[in-house]
NUPA-108775 format. One record per residue (C-alpha): residue in one letter; x, z negated, y negated. Coordinates in nm, 4 decimals. Example, Ala and Ser with C-alpha at 12.3 -4.5 7.8 and 13.67 -1.06 7.14 Angstrom:
NUPA-108775
<'A', <1.2300, -0.7800, 0.4500>>
<'S', <1.3670, -0.7140, 0.1060>>
end
This chain:
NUPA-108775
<'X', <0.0000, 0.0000, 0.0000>>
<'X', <0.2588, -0.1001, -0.2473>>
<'X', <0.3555, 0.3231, -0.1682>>
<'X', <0.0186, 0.4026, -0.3816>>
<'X', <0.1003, 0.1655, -0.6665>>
<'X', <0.4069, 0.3175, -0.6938>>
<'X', <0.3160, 0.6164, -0.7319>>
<'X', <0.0467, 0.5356, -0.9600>>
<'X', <0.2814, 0.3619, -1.2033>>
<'X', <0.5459, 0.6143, -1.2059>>
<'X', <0.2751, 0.8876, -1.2823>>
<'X', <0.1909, 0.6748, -1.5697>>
<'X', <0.5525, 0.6583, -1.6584>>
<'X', <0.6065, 1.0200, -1.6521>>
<'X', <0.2725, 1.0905, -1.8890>>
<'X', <0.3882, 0.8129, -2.1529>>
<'X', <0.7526, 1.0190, -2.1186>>
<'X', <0.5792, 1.3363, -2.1671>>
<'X', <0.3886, 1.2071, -2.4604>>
<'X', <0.6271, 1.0924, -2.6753>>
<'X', <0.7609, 1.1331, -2.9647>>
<'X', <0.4295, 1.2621, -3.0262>>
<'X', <0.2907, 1.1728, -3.3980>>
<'X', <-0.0175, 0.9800, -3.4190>>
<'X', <-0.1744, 1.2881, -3.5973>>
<'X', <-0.0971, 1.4906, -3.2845>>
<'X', <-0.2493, 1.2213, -3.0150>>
<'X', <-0.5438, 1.2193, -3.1958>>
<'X', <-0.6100, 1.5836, -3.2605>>
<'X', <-0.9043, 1.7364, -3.0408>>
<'X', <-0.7822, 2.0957, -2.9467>>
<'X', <-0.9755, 2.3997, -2.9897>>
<'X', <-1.1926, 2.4209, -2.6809>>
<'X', <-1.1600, 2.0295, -2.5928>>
<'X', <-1.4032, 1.7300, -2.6461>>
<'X', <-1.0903, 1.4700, -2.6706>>
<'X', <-0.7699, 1.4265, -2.7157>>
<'X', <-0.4458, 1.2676, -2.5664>>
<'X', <-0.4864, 0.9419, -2.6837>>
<'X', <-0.8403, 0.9269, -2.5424>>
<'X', <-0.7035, 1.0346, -2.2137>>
<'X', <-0.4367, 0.7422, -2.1613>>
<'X', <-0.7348, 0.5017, -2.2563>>
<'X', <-0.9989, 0.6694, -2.0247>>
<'X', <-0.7481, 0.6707, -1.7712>>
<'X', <-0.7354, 0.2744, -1.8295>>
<'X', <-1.0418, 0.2385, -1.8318>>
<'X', <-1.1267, 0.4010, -1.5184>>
<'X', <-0.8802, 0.1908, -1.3315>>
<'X', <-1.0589, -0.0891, -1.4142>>
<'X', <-1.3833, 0.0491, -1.3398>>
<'X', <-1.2917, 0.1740, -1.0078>>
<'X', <-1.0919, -0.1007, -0.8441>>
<'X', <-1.1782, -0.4004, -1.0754>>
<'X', <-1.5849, -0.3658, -1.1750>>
<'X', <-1.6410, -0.2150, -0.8125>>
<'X', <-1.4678, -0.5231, -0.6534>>
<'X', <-1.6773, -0.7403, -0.8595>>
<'X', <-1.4362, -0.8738, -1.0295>>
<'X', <-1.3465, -0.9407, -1.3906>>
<'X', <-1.1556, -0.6858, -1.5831>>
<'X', <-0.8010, -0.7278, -1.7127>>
<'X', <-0.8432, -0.5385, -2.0291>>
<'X', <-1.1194, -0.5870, -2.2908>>
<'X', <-1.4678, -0.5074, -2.2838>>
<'X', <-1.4356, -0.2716, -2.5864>>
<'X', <-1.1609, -0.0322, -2.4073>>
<'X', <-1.3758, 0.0125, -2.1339>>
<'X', <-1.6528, 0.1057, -2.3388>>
<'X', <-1.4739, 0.3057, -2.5828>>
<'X', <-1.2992, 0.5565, -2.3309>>
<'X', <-1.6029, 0.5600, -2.0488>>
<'X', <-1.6604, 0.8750, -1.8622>>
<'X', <-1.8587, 1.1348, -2.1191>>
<'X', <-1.7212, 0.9936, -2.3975>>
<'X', <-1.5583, 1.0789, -2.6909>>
<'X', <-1.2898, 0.9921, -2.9183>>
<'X', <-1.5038, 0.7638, -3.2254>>
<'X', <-1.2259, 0.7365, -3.4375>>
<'X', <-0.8631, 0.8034, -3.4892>>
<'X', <-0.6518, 0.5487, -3.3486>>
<'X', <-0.3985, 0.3753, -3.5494>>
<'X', <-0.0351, 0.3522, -3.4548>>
<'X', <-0.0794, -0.0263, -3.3529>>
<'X', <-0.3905, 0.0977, -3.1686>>
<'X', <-0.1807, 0.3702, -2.9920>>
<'X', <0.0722, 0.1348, -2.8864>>
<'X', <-0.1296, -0.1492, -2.7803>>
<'X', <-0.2752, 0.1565, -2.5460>>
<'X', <0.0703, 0.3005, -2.4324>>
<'X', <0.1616, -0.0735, -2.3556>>
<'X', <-0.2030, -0.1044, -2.1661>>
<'X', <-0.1141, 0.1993, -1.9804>>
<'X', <0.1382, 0.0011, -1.7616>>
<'X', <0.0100, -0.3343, -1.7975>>
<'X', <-0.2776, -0.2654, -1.6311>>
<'X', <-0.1266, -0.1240, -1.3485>>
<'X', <0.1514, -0.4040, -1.2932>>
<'X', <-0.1724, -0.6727, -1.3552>>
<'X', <-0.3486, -0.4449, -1.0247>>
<'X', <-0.0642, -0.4639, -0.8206>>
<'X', <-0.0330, -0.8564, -0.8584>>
<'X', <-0.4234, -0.9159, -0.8033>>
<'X', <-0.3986, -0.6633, -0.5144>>
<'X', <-0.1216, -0.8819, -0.3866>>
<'X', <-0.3078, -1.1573, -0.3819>>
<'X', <-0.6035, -0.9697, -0.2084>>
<'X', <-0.8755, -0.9824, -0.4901>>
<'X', <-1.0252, -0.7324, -0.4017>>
<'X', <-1.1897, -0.7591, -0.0360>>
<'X', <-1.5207, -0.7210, -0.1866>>
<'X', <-1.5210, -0.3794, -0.2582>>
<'X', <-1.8131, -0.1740, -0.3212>>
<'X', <-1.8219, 0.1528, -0.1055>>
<'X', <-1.9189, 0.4202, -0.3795>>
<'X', <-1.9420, 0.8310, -0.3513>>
<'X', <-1.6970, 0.9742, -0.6652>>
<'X', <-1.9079, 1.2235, -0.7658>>
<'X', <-1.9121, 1.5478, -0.8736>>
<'X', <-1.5692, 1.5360, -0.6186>>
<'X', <-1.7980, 1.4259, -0.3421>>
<'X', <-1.5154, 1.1527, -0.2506>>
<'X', <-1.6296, 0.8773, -0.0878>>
<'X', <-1.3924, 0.5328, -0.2020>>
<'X', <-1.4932, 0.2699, 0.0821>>
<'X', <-1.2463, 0.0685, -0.0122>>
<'X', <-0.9655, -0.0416, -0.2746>>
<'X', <-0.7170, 0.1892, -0.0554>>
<'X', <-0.9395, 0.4387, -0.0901>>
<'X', <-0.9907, 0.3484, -0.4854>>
<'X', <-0.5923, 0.3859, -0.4871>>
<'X', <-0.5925, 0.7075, -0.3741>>
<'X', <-0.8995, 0.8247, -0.5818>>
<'X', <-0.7184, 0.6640, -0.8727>>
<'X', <-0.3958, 0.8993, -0.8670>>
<'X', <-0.6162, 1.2272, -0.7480>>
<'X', <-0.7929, 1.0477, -1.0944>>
<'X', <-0.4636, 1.0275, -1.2441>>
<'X', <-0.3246, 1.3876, -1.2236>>
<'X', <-0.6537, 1.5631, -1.3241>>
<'X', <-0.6081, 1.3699, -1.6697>>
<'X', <-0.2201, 1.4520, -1.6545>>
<'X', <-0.3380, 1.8104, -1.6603>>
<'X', <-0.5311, 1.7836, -1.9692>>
<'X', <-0.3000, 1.5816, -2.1638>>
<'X', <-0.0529, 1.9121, -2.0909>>
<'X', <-0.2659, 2.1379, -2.1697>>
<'X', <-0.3900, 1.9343, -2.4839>>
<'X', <-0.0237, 1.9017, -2.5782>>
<'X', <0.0512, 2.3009, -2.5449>>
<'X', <-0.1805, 2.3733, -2.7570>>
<'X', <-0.0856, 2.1422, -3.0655>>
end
């Protein structure tokens, strides 16, 4: 298991390398043809962590109720995000991973909620199967942030 979060983490690693030096302008910017933006990406992608091992364990998330909320599946950037906000994000990005691997550790999370990801048609039975959701998950969102990033 500790394979998966490894993985996880180190494609979060490689998105925050590909990312910067990025101006806050350009994070925030929705490309021509897109509905977000980069910076809404790393925070859905947060978000969805929590959502998919955390709320569907029934357990308590690790980040704030508002970041959930905020970056939600369908929808969209509200606002443009400070520097402070981008790097409180950024630092989130990891945090929230490393927080997962210590909870999963001390096996949190054996009362999963089977669920069906859809439109995938995935079914997550468990938080193994949330893991590997997660980092299918993961690299869709890395593809948009590269596209999104081509294109400013």
């Amino acid at each position: 298991m500790q394979d998966r979060i490894t993985r996880i983490r180190n494609a979060r690693h490689y998105l925050l390398r590909l990312i910067d030096g990025l101006s806050s302008e350009k994070l925030n910017k929705i490309p021509e043809g897109f509905n977000n933006n980069i910076i809404w990406n790393i925070g859905h992608l947060i978000s969805a962590q929590q959502s998919i091992c955390y709320i569907r364990a029934k357990l308590q998330p690790t980040v704030d109720s508002d970041i959930l909320k905020a970056f939600q599946p369908s929808s969209k950037p509200q606002k443009v995000f400070s520097g402070t906000e981008i790097n409180i994000l950024k630092t989130l990005f990891i945090k929230s991973i490393d927080d997962f691997e210590q909870d999963f550790s001390n096996q949190l999370f054996d009362q999963y909620q089977p669920w069906v990801a859809q439109p995938y048609g995935m079914n997550v039975d468990n938080i193994v199967d949330a893991m590997d959701f997660l980092m299918y998950h993961e690299g869709l969102h890395a593809g948009y942030v590269m596209a999104m990033k081509r294109l400013l």
